[in-house]
C-alpha atoms as one frame of an Amber mdcrd trajectory, in Angstrom:
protein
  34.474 -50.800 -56.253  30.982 -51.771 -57.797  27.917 -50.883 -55.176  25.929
 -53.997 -54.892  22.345 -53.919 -54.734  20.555 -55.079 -51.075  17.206 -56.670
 -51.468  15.112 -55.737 -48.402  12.255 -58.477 -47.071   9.609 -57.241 -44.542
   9.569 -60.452 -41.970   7.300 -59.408 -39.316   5.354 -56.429 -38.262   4.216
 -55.972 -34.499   1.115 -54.976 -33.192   0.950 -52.314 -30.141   0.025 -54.901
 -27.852   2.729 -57.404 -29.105   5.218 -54.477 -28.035   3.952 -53.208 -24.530
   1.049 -54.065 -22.454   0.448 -50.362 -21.824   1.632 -47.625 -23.442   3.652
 -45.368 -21.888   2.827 -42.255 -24.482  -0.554 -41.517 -25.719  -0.651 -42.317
 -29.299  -3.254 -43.135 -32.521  -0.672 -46.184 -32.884  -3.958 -48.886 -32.385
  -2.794 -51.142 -35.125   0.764 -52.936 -36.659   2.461 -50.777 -38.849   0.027
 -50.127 -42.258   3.162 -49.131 -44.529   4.304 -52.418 -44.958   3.303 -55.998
 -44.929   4.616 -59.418 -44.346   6.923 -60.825 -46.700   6.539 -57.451 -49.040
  10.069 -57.336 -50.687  12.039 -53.892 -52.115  14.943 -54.047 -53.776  17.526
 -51.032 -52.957  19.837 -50.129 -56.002  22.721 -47.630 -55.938  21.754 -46.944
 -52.120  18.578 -44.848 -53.020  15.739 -45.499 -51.059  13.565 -47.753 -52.605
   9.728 -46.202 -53.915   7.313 -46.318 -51.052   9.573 -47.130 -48.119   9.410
 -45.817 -45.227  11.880 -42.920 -44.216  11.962 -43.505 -40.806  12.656 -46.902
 -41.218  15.421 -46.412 -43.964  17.462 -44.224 -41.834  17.274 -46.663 -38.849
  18.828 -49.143 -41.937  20.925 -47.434 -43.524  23.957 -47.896 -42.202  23.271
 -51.571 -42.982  22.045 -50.821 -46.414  25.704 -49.152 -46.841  27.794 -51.677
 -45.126  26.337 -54.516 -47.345  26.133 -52.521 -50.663  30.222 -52.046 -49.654
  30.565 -55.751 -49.590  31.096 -55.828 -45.756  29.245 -58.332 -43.544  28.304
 -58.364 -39.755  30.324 -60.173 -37.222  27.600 -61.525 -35.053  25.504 -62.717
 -38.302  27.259 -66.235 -39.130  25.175 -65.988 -43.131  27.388 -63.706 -45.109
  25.558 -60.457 -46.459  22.753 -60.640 -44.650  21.444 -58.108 -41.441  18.480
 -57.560 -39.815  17.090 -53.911 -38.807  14.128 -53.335 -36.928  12.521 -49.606
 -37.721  12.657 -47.010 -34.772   8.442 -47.184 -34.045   8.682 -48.228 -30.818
   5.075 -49.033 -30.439   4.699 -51.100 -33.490   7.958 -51.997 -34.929   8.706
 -53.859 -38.310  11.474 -56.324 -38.740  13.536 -56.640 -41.922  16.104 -58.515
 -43.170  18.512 -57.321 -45.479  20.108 -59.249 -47.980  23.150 -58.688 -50.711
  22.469 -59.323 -54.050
């Protein structure tokens, strides 16, 4: 079976205050998520992370990453080949969507 690539779109990043009105940790989190920005595309080939990203938030995609690259496809998404992962920052979280190419 031939991997398919999985072309990864940044769709919104979240500032602290979009998240929680106070938070509950003390943190230097002040501002959205610097590593990324809005509409910033990567492209994932042979399931290697692409340059740049994120580690955190590729293991809180990558089972997605997989499942598309596989051919599969979500039940509760009606597009085929298409998910959409949120990273594991829980005070300023990034939304992606996740697309097979």
């Amino acid at each position: 079976m031939e991997l398919r690539n999985v072309k990864i779109t940044v769709l919104k990043r979240f500032h602290p205050s979009d998240v929680l009105k106070e938070s509950p940790a003390t943190s230097h989190a002040t501002e959205a998520c610097g590593l990324f920005s809005e509409g910033q595309i990567f492209l994932v080939e042979n399931l290697k992370m692409p340059d740049g990203f994120c580690t955190s938030a590729w293991v809180s995609m990558y089972a997605n990453v997989r499942l598309l690259s596989f051919g599969g496809d979500l039940p509760w998404i009606k597009e085929k080949g298409v998910a959409i992962n949120c990273c594991t920052d829980g005070l300023r979280p990034v939304i992606f969507k996740l697309e097979r190419i």
